[in-house]
C-alpha positions, 0 to 999 in steps of 0.5 A: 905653513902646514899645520901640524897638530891633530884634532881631537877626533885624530888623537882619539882615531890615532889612540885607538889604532895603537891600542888595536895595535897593541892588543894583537901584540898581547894576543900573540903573546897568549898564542905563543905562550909568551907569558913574561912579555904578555903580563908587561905589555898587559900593565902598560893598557889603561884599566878601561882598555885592558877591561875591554881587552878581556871581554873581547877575547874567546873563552879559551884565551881569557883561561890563559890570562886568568892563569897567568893574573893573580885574583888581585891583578884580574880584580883590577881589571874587573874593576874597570868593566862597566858591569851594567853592560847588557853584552856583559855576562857577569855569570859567564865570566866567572864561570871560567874561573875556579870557584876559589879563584873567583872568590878570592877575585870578588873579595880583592875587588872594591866593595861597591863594585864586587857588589854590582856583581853579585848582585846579578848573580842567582842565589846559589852562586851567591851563597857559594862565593859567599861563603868561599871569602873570608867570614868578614869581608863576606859580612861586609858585602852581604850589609851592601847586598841588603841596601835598597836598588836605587839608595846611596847604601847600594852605590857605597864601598866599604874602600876608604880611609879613616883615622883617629882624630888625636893621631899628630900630623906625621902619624895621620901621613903615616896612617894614610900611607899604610892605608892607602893601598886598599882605598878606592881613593884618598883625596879625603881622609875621615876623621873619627873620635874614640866611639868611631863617630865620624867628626871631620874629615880632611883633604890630603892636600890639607893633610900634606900642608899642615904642620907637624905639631899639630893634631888632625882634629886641629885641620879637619873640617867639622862641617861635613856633607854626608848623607844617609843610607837609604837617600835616593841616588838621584838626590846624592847625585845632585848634593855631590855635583852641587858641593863638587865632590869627588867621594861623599860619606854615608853616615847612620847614627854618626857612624860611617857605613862608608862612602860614595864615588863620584865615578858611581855618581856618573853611572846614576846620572847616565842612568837617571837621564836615560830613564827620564828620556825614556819616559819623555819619548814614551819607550825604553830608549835603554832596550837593545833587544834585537827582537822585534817583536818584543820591542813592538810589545815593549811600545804598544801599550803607551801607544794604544793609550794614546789612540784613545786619548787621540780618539777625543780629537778625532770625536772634536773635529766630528762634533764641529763637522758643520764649522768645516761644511761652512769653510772646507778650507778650515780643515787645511791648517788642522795639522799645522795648528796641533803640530805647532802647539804640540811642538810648544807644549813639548819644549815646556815640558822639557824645561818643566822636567829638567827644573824638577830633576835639579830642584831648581825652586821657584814660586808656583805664581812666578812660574806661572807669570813667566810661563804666560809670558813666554806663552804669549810672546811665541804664540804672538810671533807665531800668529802674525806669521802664520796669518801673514801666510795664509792671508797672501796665500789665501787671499782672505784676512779673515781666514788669515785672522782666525788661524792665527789667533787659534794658533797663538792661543793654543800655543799658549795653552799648550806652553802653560799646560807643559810647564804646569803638568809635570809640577802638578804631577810631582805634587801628588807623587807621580814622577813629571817624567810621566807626563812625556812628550807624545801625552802632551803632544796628543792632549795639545792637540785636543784643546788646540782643535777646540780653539781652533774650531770655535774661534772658527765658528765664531768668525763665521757667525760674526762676519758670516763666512771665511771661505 
């Protein structure tokens, strides 16, 4: 029987024909100044889709759209483009528009998005737009504006719904109702007292269950997970992944400055990740320069510190010159002793980087047991191994015995030395995401070659050779 559903690579392949096929439907329509058919087709895209659609029409047909979308209708679709794109000119775009226009569409946008705007914006347009929007709500974004780059007071939006705590149940769904067309969301609602303290909060499914007699304050939940304005991002993103938020309020002196997305809450884990890889592979991996040479300038300078550290390899490997005149074949698994420890050292420190990032706690000397032992069971299988190779290979056990000790002992060096690193690093304020792959990899190889040649050393003055 033949089987009739798609994959999910189809369906996507399938969705994406349609949204090409009905996106030249729409530019025809601007074509032919066909406005009617243009604004219904235009409502039947997706927020992301009709951002997308916007962005990549030619300036003179996104002119058309703007005169034919009202600064509300245009704001929700500037809602949808993801502004930190670097293909994204936030300065350009508005441009295309009247200053008054583009005001007014700044000002209908959710706060912590039209935010995200302006703040890419030089300060003249800044002022200017400022100043074209209505004394409070220009007041309200400037507060946002002045929040530190990387806080919870930077991702918040001023969009939510609060309401009193001694409204009756059908006069809080009322409240709710008239308030929720300029909500960024409503599936919490925030409970205040007659000081405008924020003292609960209930969810709408709560809200729709409850009782007509009772009283908010009777249903909200007094437990509440806020958290400051000037709380690092990365914290916020792991306190609403552990309580499973989707909004989460920021709160100063009991007062609500407003609340927090969980759409925001993507964007800084993307970010945070991308930025920590970054710092593991020891290069932007965020940079799509196209201009090699600026991407090259970007790259050396991490690398150049890594010749001189290498350096300290190289001036091993010289002062054990006579280990290597004694037994020539030493030199053969050099590089497959530091590659392999380096390799361990890297897995360490990747396991080391993410426990640090989500504060995954554990007793330093628990740490070090654990580590020790994962240390010493890979160095072990790894050391029979490669002894097992290189004694039928070589025909030579001792030769066979020595690499593989070195190896199994730089190995576990190098495993306690990626897990303990970035904690040592944490401890005194640097960020673990420092201490990256290539550092490790290079400083492994340093104490991989030192055990590795007097290991060597000692097997020829024991035994007295292992050629």
């Amino acid at each position: 029987m033949a089987n009739d559903s798609n994959t999910p690579d189809e369906i996507t392949e399938d969705m994406r024909d349609e949204i090409s096929e009905h996106a030249k439907k729409l530019v025809d329509n601007l074509e032919h100044g066909d406005e009617q058919a243009f604004l219904e087709g235009f409502d039947e895209l997706h927020g992301y889709d009709q951002g997308q659609f916007y962005l990549n029409l030619p300036p003179q047909l996104r002119q058309q759209v703007i005169d034919w979308l009202s600064p509300k209708q245009l704001a929700d679709v500037f809602d949808d483009i993801p502004l930190d794109d670097d293909d994204v000119d936030p300065d350009e775009l508005l441009k295309e528009m009247s200053p008054q226009y583009a005001s007014e569409m700044l000002d209908q946008m959710y706060s912590d998005n039209s935010v995200d705007l302006l703040e890419q914006l030089n300060a003249h347009d800044l002022r200017m737009y400022l100043s074209l929007m209505p004394v409070d709500d220009a007041k309200a974004i400037r507060e946002l504006l002045n929040y530190d780059e990387d806080t919870a007071g930077s991702l918040m939006s001023h969009d939510y719904i609060g309401i009193n705590q001694q409204l009756t149940i059908p006069e809080a769904m009322h409240a709710v109702k008239q308030a929720a067309k300029d909500a960024e969301q409503i599936t919490y609602i925030y409970v205040m007292d007659d000081e405008d303290n924020l003292v609960g909060v209930v969810s709408l499914r709560s809200l729709m269950l409850a009782d007509d007699n009772l009283m908010l304050q009777d249903i909200m939940d007094t437990n509440i997970i806020a958290v400051t304005p000037d709380e690092d991002q990365e914290q916020v993103a792991h306190l609403m992944a552990d309580y499973n938020l989707t909004s989460l309020p920021v709160v100063e002196n009991d007062k609500l400055l407003g609340i927090i997305m969980v759409d925001d809450i993507v964007d800084v884990i993307d970010e945070e990740a991308t930025e920590d890889y970054s710092r593991l592979a020891g290069v932007n991996v965020d940079n799509n320069d196209e201009n090699p040479l600026k991407s090259a300038l970007t790259r050396l300078p991490w690398l150049i510190g890594l010749i001189f550290l290498g350096m300290g390899t190289a001036s091993v490997i010289d002062s054990y010159d006579t280990v290597v005149a004694a037994a020539p074949v030493l030199a053969v698994f050099i590089s497959l002793i530091t590659g392999t420890a380096g390799n361990a050292g890297t897995q360490s420190l990747a396991v080391a980087v993410r426990r640090l990032a989500f504060k995954e706690s554990a007793s330093l000397w628990k740490m070090l047991v654990q580590e020790i032992l994962i240390g010493f069971t890979i160095g072990v299988a790894a050391g029979i191994t490669i002894f097992a190779v290189v004694a039928v290979w070589k025909h030579n056990l001792l030769l066979g015995l020595a690499v593989g000790l070195a190896m199994g002992i730089a190995i576990l060096v190098a495993n306690v030395a990626g897990a303990f690193i970035p904690i040592i690093m944490d401890a005194i304020g640097v960020d673990p995401a420092v201490a990256s792959g290539p550092f490790i990899s290079t400083l492994s190889d340093l104490t991989s070659v030192l055990i590795y040649f007097n290991i060597a050393e000692l097997f020829i003055k024991v035994f007295g050779g292992i050629s």
